[in-house]
C-alpha positions as CSV (number, residue, x, y, z in Angstrom):
1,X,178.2,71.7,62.4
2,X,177.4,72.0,66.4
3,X,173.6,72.2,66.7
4,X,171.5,73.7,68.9
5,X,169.2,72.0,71.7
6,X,166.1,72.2,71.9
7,X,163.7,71.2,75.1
8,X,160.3,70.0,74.8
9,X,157.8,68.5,77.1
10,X,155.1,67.3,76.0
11,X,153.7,63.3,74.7
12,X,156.9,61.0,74.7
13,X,155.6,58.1,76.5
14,X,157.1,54.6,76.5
15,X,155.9,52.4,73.5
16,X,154.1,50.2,75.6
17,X,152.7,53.1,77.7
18,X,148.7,52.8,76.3
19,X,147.8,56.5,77.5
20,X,147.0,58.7,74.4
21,X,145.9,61.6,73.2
22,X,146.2,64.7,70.9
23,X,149.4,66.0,71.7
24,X,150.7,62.4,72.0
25,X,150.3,62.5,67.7
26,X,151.5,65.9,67.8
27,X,154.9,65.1,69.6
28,X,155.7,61.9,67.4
29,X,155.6,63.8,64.3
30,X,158.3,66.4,66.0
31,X,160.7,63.2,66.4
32,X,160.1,62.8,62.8
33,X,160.8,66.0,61.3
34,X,163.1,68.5,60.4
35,X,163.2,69.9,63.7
36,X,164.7,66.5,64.8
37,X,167.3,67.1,62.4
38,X,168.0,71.0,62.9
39,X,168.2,70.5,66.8
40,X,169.5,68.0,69.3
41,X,165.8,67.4,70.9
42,X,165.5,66.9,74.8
43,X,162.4,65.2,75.6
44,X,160.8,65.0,78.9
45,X,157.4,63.0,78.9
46,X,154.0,64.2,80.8
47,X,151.4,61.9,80.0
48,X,149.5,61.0,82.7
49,X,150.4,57.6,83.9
50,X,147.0,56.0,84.0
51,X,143.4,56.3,83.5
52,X,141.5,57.5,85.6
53,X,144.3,59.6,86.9
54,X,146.1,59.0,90.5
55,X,145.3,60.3,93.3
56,X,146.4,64.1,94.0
57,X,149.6,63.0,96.0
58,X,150.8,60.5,93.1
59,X,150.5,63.3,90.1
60,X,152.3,65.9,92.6
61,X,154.8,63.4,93.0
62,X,154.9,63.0,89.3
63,X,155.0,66.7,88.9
64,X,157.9,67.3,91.0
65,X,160.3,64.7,89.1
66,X,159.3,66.3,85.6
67,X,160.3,69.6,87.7
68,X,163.4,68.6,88.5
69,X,164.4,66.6,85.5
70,X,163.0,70.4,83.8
71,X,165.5,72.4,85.8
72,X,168.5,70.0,85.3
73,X,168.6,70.3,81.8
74,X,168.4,73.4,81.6
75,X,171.4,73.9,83.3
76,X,173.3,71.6,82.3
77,X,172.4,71.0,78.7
78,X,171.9,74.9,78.1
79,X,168.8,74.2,75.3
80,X,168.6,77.7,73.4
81,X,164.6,77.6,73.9
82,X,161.8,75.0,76.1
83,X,159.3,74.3,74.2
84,X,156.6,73.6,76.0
85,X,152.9,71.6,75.6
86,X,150.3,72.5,78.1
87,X,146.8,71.0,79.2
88,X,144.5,72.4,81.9
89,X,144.1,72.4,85.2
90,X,147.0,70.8,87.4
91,X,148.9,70.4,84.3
92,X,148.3,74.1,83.5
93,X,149.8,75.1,86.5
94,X,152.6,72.4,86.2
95,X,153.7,73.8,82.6
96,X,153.4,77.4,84.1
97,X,156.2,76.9,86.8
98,X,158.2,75.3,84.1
99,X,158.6,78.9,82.2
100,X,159.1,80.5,85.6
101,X,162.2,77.9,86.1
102,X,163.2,78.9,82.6
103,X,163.0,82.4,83.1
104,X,164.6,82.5,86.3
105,X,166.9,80.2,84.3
106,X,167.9,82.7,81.6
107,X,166.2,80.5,78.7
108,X,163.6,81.5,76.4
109,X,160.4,79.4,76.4
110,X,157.4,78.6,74.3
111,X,154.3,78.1,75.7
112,X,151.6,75.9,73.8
113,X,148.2,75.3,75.4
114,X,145.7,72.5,73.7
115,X,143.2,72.5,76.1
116,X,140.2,74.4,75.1
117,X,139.0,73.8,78.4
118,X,141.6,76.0,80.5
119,X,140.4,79.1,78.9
120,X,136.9,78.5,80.7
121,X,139.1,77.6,83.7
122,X,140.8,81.0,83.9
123,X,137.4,82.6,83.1
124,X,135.3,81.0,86.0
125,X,138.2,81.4,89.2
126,X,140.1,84.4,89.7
127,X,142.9,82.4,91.1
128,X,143.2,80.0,88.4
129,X,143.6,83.4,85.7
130,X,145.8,84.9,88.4
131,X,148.5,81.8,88.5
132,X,148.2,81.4,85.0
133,X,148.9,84.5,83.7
134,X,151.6,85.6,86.0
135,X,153.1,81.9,85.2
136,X,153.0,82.3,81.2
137,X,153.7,85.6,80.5
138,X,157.0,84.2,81.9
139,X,156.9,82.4,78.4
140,X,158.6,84.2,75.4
141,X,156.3,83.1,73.4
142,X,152.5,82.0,73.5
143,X,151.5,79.8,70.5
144,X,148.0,79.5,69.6
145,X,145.7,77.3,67.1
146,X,143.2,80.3,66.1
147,X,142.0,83.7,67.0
148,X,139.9,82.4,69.8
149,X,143.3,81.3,71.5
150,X,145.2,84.6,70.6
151,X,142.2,86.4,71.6
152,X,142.9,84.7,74.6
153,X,146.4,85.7,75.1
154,X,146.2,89.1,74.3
155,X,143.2,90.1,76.7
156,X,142.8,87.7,79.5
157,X,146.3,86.8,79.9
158,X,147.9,90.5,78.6
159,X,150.6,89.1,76.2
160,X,151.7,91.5,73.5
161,X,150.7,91.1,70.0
162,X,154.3,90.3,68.9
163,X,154.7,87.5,71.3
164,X,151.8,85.6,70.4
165,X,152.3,83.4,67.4
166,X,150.2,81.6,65.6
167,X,150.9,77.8,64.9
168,X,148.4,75.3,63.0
169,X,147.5,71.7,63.9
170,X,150.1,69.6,62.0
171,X,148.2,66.1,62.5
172,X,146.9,65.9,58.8
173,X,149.7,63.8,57.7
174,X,150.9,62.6,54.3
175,X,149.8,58.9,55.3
176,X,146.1,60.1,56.2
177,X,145.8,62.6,53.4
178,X,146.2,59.9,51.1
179,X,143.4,57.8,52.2
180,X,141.4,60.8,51.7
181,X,142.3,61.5,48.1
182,X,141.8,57.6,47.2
183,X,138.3,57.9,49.0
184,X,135.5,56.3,47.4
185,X,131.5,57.7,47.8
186,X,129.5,54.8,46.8
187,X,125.8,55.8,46.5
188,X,125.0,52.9,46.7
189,X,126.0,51.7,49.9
190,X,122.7,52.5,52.6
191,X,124.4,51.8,55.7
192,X,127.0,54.4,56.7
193,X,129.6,53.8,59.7
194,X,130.3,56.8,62.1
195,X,133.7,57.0,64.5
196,X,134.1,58.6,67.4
197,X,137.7,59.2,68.5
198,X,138.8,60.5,72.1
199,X,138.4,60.0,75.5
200,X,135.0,58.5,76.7
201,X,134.3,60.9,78.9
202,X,131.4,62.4,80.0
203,X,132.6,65.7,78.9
204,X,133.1,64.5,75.3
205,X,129.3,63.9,74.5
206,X,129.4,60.4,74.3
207,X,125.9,59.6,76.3
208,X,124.3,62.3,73.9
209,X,125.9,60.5,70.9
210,X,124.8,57.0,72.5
211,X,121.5,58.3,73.2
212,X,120.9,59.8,69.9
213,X,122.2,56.8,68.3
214,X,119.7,54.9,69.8
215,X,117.0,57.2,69.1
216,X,117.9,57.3,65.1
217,X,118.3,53.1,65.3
218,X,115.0,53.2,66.9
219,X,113.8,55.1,64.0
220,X,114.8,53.0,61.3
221,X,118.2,54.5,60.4
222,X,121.1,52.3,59.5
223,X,124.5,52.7,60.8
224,X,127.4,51.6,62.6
225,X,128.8,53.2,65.4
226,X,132.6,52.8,66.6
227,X,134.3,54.5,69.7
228,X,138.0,54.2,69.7
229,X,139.4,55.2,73.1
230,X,139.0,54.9,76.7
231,X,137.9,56.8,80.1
232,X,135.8,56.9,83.2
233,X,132.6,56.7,80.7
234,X,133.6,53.2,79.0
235,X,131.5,51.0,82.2
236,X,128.4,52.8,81.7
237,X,128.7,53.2,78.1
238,X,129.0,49.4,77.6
239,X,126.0,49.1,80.1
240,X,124.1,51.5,78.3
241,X,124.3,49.5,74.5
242,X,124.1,46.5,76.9
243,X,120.9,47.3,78.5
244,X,119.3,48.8,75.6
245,X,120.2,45.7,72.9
246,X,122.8,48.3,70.7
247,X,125.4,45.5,70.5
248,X,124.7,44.7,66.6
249,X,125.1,48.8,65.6
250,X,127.8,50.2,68.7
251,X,131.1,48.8,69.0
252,X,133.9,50.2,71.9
253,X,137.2,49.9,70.9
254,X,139.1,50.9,73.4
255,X,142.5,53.0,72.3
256,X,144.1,51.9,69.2
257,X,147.5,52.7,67.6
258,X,148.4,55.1,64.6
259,X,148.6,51.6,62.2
260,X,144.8,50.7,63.0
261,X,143.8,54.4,63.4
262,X,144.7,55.0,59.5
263,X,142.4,51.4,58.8
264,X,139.9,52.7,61.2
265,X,139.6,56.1,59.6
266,X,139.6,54.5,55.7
267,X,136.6,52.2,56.7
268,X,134.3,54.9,58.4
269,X,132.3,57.8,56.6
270,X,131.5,59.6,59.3
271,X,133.2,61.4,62.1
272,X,131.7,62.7,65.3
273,X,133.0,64.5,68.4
274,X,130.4,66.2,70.5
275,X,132.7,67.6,73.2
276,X,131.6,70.4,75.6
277,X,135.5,71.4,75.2
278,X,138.0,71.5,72.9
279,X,140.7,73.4,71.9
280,X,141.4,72.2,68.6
281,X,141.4,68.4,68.3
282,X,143.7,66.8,66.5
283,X,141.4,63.8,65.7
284,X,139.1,66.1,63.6
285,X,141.9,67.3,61.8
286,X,143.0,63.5,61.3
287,X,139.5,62.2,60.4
288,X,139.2,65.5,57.8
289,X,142.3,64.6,55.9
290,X,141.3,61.2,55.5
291,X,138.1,62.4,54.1
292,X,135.5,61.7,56.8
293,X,132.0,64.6,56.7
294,X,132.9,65.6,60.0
295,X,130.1,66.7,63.0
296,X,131.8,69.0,65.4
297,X,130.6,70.8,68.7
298,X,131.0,74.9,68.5
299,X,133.7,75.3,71.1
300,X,137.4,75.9,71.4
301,X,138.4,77.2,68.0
302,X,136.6,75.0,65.9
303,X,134.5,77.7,64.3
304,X,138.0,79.4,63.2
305,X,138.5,77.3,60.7
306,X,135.3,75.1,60.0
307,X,132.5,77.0,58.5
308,X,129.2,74.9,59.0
309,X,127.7,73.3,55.9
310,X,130.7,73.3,54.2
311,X,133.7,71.9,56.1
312,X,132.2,70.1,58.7
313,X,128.4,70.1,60.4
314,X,128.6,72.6,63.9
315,X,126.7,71.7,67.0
316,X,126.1,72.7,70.4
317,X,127.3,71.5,72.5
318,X,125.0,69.2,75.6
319,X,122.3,69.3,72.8
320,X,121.0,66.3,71.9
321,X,118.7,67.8,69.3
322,X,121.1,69.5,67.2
323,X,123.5,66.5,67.4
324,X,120.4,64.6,66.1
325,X,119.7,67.1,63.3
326,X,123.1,66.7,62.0
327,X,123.7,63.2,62.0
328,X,119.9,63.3,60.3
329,X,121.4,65.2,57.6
330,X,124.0,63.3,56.4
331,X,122.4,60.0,56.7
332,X,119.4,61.4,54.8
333,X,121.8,63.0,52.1
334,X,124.6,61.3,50.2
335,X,125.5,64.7,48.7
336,X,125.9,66.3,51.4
337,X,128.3,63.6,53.2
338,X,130.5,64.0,49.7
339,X,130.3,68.0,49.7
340,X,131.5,68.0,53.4
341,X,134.3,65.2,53.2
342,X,135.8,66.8,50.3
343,X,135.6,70.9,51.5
344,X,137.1,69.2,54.5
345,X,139.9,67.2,53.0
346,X,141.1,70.0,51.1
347,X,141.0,72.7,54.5
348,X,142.7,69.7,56.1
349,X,145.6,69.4,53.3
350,X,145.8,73.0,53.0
351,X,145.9,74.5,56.6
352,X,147.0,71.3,58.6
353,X,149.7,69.4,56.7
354,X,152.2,68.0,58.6
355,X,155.1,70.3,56.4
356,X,153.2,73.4,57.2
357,X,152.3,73.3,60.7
358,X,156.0,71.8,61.4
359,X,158.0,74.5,59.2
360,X,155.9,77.4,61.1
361,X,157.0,76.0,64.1
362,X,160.6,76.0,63.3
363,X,160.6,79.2,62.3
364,X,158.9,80.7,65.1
365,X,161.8,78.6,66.9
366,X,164.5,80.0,65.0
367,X,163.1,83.2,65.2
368,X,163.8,83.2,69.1
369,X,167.4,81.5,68.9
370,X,168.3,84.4,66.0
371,X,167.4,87.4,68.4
372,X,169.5,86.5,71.4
């Protein structure tokens, strides 16, 4: 039986490439499923190749090979549908052209924005919500993660209700389900360990976690604190536990692989990820399903799916206070950490299972292919 091809850029980056990130997860589970097996799969990698990012003329340079690489499979190798991942910014614009090619090209695309950010992008320049929506309503489809993103698509972009489609984080996978459902509460264990997971960035809250840590460690309250990742913010958050003598409670990581991420994620209790933006991140997802009480900033579509109290603790974001209140709470209340952990691990294995999230997406796929 001849299969068909499908395109996708997106996460494919060499195996000793250490730039990572949400849709980096997200792609390697694509290679892995059935959509690997129903379609002869074209990759074409757009990680960034460093961190902090090249200069301007480095990522154009960068842009215009993944261009060209783009077009030339497309007419050569014919793929029935490009799907493709987008960011913001640059890479917004980047992924944009790309369904203008395939348009232009005669082939259907997908378009799949994760950054929560480019919707406050389009909302604060008129030129940035002029190129993107002339650029993906060249898409056949937009996918979205929740109704903040379809709300999105429909009335700031002007897509039509019947080609938006909506598509679930599949990140909660079997292996990290699994160390939620073998999750032990012990009472009796006082000190609790926290994770943060993501890019240290400014714009992920990590001085307002660091200073809140150290305002709560000040206070009396034991815990550990671990940030896996990497960014502009690592130098002056090591200088920061440094200067202020955190070194016994705040460890930094740096970026770790899926094998130690699973260990990480069994050992910890508690997740936290006080981002100004998000779209939805795929590390909440991951640190639900292995049954972590989750704190979460009130962005992106997080609220879609996590109701506060129940699923996960919701903050605002840039406020220090309620960041405090909520890691307060669950250190105070070993109920509460239980009650959230659980609600969450079952949302997680219910909404964001690798199986569902990756059979929607083939048949939204299929879908396409069927009506040509």
């Amino acid at each position: 039986m001849i299969k068909d091809t499908l395109l996708i850029v997106g996460a494919f980056p060499r195996d000793n490439k250490e730039v990572y990130g949400g849709i980096h997860r997200s792609c390697k589970i694509i290679l892995n499923s059935p959509l690997s097996r129903k379609f002869n799969l074209i990759t074409i990698d757009s990680t960034q190749i460093s961190n902090p990012p090249p200069n301007i003329i480095i990522r154009f340079f960068y842009a215009i090979k993944r261009i060209i690489s783009f077009s030339y499979n497309l007419i050569i190798k014919r793929p029935k549908v490009a799907l493709i991942f987008a960011s913001d910014g640059l890479s917004a614009i980047e992924k944009g052209l790309m369904c203008f090619i395939a348009s232009f090209l005669k082939c259907d695309s997908v378009i799949f924005p994760r950054a929560g950010n480019l919707i406050s992008q389009t909302k604060n320049s008129k030129i940035m919500k002029f190129l993107i929506s002339f650029l993906f309503k060249k898409a056949k489809i937009f996918l979205c993660q929740g109704d903040g993103w379809k709300k999105f698509a429909i009335n700031e972009l002007g897509f039509k209700k019947t080609h938006v489609k909506t598509v679930n984080n599949w990140t909660a996978t079997e292996e990290f389900i699994q160390i939620g459902c073998q999750r032990h509460f012990d009472k009796g264990n006082n000190s609790k360990k926290i994770l943060f997971v993501g890019w240290l960035e400014e714009f992920k809250g990590v001085f307002e976690l660091l200073e809140v840590s150290k305002e709560l460690i000040d206070e009396g309250y034991k815990f550990n604190l671990v940030f896996a990742g990497d960014g502009h913010a690592k130098t002056k958050a090591k200088e920061f536990i440094e200067n202020n003598n955190l070194s016994d409670y705040i460890e930094l990581l740096g970026w770790i692989d899926e094998k130690n991420l699973a260990e990480l994620l069994s050992q910890n209790d508690i997740f936290v990820l006080p981002s100004w933006a998000e779209g939805l991140p795929n590390a909440m997802i991951e640190a639900m399903s292995a049954g972590l009480s989750v704190v979460v900033s009130n962005v992106g579509v997080i609220p879609n799916f996590i109701e506060n109290g129940k699923h996960g603790l919701i903050i605002e974001p840039k406020n220090k206070y309620s960041l405090k209140k909520a890691i307060m709470s669950l250190l105070d209340d070993h109920n509460l950490i239980k009650k959230i952990a659980i609600n969450g691990h079952n949302l997680a294995k219910d909404k964001f299972s690798e199986k569902t999230g990756i059979n929607r997406l083939l048949a939204v796929i299929e879908e396409i292919i069927h009506k040509k």
